[in-house]
C-alpha positions in Angstrom: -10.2 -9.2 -92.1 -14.1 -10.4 -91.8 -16.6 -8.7 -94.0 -18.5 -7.6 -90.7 -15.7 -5.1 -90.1 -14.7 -3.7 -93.2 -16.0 0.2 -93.3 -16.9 -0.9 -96.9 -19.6 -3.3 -95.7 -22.8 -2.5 -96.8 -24.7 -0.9 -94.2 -28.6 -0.3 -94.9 -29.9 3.4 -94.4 -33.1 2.0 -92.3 -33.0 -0.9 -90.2 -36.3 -2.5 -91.8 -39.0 -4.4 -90.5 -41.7 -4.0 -87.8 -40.9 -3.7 -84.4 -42.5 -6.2 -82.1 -45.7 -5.2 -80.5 -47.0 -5.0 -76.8 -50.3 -6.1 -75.5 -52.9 -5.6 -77.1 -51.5 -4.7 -80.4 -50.1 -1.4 -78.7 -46.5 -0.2 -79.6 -43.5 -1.5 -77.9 -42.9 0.8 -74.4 -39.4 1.6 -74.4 -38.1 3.4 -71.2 -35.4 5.3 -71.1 -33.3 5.1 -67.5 -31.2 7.9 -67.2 -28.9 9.7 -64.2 -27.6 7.8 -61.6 -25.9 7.7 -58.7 -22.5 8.3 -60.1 -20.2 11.3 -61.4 -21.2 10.9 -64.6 -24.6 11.7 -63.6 -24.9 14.8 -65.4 -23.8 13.2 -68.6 -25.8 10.8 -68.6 -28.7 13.1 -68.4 -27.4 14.7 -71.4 -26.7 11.9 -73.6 -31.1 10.5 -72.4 -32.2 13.6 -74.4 -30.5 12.9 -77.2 -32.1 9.8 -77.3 -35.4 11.0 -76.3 -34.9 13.1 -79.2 -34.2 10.0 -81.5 -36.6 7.9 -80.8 -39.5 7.5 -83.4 -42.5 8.2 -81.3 -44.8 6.5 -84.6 -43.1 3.4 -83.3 -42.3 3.3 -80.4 -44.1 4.6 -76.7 -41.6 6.4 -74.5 -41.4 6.4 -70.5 -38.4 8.3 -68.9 -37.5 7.3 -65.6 -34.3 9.5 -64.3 -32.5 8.0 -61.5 -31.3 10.7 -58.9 -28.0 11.3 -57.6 -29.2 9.4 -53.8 -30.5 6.4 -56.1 -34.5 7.5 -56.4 -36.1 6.2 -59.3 -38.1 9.1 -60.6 -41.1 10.0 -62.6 -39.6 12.8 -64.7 -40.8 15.7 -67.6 -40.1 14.1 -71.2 -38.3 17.5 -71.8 -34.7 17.1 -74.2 -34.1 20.7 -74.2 -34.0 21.1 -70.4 -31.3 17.7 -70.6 -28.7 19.2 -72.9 -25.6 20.4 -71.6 -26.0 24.7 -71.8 -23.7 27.5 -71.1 -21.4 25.3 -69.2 -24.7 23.8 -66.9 -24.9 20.5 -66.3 -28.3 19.0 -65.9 -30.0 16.8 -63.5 -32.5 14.5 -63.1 -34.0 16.6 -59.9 -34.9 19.3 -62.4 -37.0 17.0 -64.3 -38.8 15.3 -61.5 -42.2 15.8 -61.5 -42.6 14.9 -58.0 -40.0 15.4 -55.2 -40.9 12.3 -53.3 -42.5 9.8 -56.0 -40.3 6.6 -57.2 -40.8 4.0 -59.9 -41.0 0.5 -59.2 -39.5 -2.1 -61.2 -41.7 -5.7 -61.7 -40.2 -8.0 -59.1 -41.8 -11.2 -61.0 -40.2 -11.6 -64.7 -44.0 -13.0 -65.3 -45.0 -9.3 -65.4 -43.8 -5.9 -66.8 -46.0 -3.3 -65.5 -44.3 -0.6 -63.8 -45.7 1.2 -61.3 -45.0 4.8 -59.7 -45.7 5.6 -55.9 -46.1 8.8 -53.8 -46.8 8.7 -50.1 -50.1 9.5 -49.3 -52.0 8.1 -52.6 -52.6 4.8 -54.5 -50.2 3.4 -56.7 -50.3 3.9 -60.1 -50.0 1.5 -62.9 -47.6 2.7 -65.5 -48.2 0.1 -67.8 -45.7 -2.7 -69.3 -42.4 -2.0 -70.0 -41.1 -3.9 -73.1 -37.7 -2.6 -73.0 -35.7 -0.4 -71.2 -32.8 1.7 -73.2 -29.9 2.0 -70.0 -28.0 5.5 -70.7 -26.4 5.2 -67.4 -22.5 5.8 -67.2 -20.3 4.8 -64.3 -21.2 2.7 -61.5 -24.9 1.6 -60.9 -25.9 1.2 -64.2 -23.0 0.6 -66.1 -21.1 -1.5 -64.4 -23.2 -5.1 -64.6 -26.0 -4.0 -61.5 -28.6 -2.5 -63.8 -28.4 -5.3 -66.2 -28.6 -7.6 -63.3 -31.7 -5.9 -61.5 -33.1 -6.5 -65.6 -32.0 -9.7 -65.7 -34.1 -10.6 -62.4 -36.8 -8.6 -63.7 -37.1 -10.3 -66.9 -37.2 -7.0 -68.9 -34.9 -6.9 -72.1 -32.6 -4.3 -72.3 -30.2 -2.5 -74.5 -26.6 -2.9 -74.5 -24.3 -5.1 -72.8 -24.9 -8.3 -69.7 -24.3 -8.4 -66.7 -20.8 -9.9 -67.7 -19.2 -7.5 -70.3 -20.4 -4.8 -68.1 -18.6 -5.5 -65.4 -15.3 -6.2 -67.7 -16.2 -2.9 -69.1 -16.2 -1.0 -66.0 -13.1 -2.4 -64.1 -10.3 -0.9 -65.9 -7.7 -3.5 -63.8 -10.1 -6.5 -65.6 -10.7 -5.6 -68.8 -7.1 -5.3 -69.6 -7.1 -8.8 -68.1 -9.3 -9.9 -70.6 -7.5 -8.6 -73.4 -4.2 -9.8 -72.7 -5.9 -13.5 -72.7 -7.5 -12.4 -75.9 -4.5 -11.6 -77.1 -4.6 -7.4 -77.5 -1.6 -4.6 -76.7 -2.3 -3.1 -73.8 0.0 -0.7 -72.3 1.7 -0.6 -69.3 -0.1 -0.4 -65.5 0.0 -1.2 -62.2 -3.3 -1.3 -59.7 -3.4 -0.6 -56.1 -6.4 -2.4 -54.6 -8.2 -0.7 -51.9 -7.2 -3.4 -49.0 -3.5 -2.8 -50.2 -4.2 1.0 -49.2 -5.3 0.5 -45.9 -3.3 -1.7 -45.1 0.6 0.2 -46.4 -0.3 3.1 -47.7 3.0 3.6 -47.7 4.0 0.5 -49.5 1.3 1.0 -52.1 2.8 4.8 -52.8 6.2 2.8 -53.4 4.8 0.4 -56.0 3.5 3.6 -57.9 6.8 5.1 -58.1 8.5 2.0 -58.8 6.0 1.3 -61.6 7.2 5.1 -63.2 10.6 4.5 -62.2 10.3 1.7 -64.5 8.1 2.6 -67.1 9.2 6.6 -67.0 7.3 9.8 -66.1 4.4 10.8 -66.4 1.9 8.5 -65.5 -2.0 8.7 -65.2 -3.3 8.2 -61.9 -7.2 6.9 -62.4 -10.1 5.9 -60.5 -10.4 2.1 -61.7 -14.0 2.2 -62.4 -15.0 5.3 -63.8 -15.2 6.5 -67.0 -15.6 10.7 -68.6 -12.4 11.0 -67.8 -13.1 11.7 -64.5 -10.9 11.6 -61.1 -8.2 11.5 -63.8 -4.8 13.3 -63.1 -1.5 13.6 -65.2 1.5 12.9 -62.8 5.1 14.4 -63.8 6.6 13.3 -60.3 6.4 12.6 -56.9 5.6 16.1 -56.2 1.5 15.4 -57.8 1.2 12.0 -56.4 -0.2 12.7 -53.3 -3.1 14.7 -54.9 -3.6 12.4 -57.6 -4.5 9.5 -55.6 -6.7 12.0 -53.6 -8.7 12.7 -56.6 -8.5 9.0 -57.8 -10.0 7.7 -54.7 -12.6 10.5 -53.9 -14.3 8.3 -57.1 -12.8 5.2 -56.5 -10.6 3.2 -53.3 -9.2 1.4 -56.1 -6.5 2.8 -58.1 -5.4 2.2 -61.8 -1.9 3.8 -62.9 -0.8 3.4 -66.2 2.0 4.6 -68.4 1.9 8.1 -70.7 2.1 6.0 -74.3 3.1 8.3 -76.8 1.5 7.9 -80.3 -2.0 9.1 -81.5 -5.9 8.3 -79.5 -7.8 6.4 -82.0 -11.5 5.5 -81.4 -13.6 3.3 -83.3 -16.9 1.9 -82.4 -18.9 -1.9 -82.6 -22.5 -2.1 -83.3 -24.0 -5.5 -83.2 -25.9 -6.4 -86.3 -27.9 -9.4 -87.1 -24.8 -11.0 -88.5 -23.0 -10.0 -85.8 -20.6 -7.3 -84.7 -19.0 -4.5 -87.1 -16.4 -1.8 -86.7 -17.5 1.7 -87.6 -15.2 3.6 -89.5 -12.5 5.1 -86.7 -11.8 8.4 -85.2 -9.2 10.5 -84.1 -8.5 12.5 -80.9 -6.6 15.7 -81.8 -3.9 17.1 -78.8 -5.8 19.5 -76.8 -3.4 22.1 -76.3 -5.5 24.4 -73.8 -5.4 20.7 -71.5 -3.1 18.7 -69.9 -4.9 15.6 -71.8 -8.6 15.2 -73.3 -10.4 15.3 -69.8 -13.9 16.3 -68.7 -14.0 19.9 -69.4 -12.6 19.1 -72.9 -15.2 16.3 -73.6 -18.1 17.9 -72.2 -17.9 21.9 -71.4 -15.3 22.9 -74.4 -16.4 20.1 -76.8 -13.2 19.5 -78.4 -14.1 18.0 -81.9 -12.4 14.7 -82.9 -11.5 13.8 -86.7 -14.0 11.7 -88.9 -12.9 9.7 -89.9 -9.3 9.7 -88.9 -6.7 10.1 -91.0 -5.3 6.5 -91.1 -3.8 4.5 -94.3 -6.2 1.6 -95.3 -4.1 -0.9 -93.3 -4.0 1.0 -90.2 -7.7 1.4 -90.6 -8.4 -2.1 -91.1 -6.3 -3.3 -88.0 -7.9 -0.9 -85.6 -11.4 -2.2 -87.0 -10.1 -5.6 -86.8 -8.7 -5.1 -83.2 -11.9 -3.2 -82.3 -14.5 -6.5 -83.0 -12.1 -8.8 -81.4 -12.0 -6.5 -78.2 -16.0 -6.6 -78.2 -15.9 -10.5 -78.4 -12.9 -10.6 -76.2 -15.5 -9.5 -73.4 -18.5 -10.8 -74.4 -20.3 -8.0 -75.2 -24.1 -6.6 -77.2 -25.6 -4.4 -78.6 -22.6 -1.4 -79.0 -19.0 -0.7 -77.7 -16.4 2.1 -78.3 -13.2 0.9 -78.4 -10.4 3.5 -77.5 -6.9 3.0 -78.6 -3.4 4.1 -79.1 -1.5 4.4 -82.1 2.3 4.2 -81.1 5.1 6.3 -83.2 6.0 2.4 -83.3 3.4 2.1 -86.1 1.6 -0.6 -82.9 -2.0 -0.4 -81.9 -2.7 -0.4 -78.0 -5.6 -0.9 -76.8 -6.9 1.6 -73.8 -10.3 0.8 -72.9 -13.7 0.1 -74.2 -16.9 1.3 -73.1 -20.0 -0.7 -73.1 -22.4 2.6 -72.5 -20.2 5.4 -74.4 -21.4 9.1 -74.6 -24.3 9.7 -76.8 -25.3 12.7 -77.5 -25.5 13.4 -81.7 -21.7 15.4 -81.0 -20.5 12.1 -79.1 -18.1 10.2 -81.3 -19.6 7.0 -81.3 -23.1 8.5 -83.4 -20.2 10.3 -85.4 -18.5 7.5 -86.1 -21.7 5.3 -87.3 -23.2 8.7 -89.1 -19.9 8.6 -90.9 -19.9 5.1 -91.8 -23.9 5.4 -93.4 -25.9 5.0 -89.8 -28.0 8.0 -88.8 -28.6 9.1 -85.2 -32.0 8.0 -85.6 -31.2 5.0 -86.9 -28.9 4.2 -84.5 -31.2 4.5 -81.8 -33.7 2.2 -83.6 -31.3 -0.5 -84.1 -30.6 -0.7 -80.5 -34.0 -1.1 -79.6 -34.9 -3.6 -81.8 -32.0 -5.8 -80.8 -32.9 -5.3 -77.6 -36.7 -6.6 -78.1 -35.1 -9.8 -80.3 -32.5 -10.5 -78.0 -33.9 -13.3 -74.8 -32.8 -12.4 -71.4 -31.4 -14.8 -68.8 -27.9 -16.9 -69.5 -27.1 -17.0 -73.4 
């Protein structure tokens, strides 16, 4: 195994050097762009707090722009305490606008970065050049490659993966695709495309119970392009089906199911340094035994605490690293990815997913994983950012 992903690789406890500058000598403007339009919205929200929280305001200016759930960019308080999930409350970006009809404009010509913010009624205002922008968006619009595109046309750098690897990272059905012709375990699945739905419903329920008839009960019944476990249901039989692909496709008309693989959930995360990608030191996913599997509520409202870093042998640790960086390669990603797998009873690592935008929040497991493996919260942050202002846009 490379040196890049050996949890014994020397990881420095600051990232170094002096960030790039703005006009005039100012400090790089980073904004944040949080919310969106999907059902992760309120997550998202939580995890741009955090990182509003993180970011070294001696270095760095700070512009949030919050995203509501009908797709308004927004103007909103610089407030991490009113973000934070509380007392099972989720938060939004409405609470935080400072203006319940204003919207931020994005620079249409990549020649300029000035971002400006409109309200009916008054003259535009000039918000000043935007060096980078630090996406926390999960789900669709913004995670899945059409925020990174709308940055790619702007010409603003941003943190994270293209326009690509988000769109691999996002489509469950394709980024298994990918790793197969990489290569990785994946599990078994089946996908039922929405066209295939309206056309036979009836045929697409048969190639679901075929699929388990095959591969054995219970199987996971999942919106395709999602992600916080969300529209997510266990199915023991035909008797849940027909309100599992309810719930599926109230997210998503296309359908992922895939087999119930029993081993341990392993996570481990990438983070792209100068010399390229490394593997954090992994993670574990204890059973929840007050849920049927680690869903929402256990994520977000009940915090179920994973294991850093998991209790692996130094071989299994090494592989799941190894596997990791070759699953963030596989898909052409930057910038940071957690990579979730399986460890069969078979002694086999399966890949599940990755995710190109995973929670972050200081209690996420990705900032546990690098705190754990010598990279602070802080620092974290800071390294994102400043591979984001060294990193060109456009094809690369």
């Amino acid at each position: 195994m490379s040196s890049e992903s050996s949890p014994q690789s020397p990881v420095p406890s600051s990232v170094g050097g002096t960030p790039p500058t703005g006009e005039a000598g100012r400090k790089p403007r980073v904004a944040v762009v949080f919310g969106g339009r999907s059902s992760e919205h309120a997550i998202s929200v939580a995890t741009a707090g955090a990182v509003l929280r993180a970011i070294d305001r001696t270095k760095y200016e700070v512009l949030p722009i919050g995203i509501t759930t009908d797709g308004r960019w927004a103007l909103t308080a610089d407030d991490p305490e009113r973000m934070a999930i509380a007392d099972r409350r989720l938060p939004s970006v409405d609470q935080l606008t400072e203006s319940a009809e204003g919207a931020v404009l994005l620079p249409v010509d990549p020649a300029s970065r000035e971002v400006v913010y409109t309200e009916p009624g008054a003259v535009p205002k000039v918000l000043g050049e935007v060096d980078v922008v630090f996406p926390v968006l999960h789900g669709p619009y913004g995670e899945d490659g059409t925020l990174q595109g709308l940055l790619e046309l702007s010409g603003i750098p941003y943190v994270g993966a293209g326009v690509l690897a988000s769109a691999v990272g996002m489509d469950k059905e394709y980024m298994k695709r990918v790793f197969i012709s990489y290569g990785l375990p994946v599990g078994p699945y089946e996908v039922i495309r929405p066209r295939e739905w309206d056309r036979n419903p009836s045929a697409a329920r048969k190639k679901i119970v075929d699929f388990a008839g095959e591969n054995g009960w219970p199987v996971f019944i999942k919106p395709a392009r999602a992600g916080s476990s969300m529209g997510i249901t266990k199915v023991d039989g035909l008797e849940g089906l027909e309100d599992a692909l309810e719930e599926a496709r109230r997210h998503d008309p296309k359908i992922i199911v895939e087999s119930l693989l029993r081993g341990r959930e392993i996570e481990c995360g990438v983070l792209e340094f100068e010399d390229g990608p490394r593997a954090s030191v992994p993670a574990e996913i204890p059973s929840v035994t007050s849920h049927d599997f680690y869903d929402f509520e256990a994520k977000y409202i009940d915090s179920a605490a994973g294991v850093v870093p998991a209790p692996l042998t130094a071989e299994e640790t090494a592989s799941v690293q190894e596997l990791a960086v070759r699953a963030f390669d596989a898909a052409s990603c930057e910038g940071l990815v957690r990579a979730d797998f399986f460890l069969l009873d078979s002694g086999e690592f399966v890949i599940n997913e990755i995710n190109t935008m995973p929670g972050f929040t200081p209690i996420s497991m990705y900032p546990r994983m690098w705190q754990e493996s010598g990279v602070s919260y802080q620092e974290l942050v800071d390294r994102l950012i400043q591979a984001a202002l060294r990193r060109p846009t456009g094809l690369r």
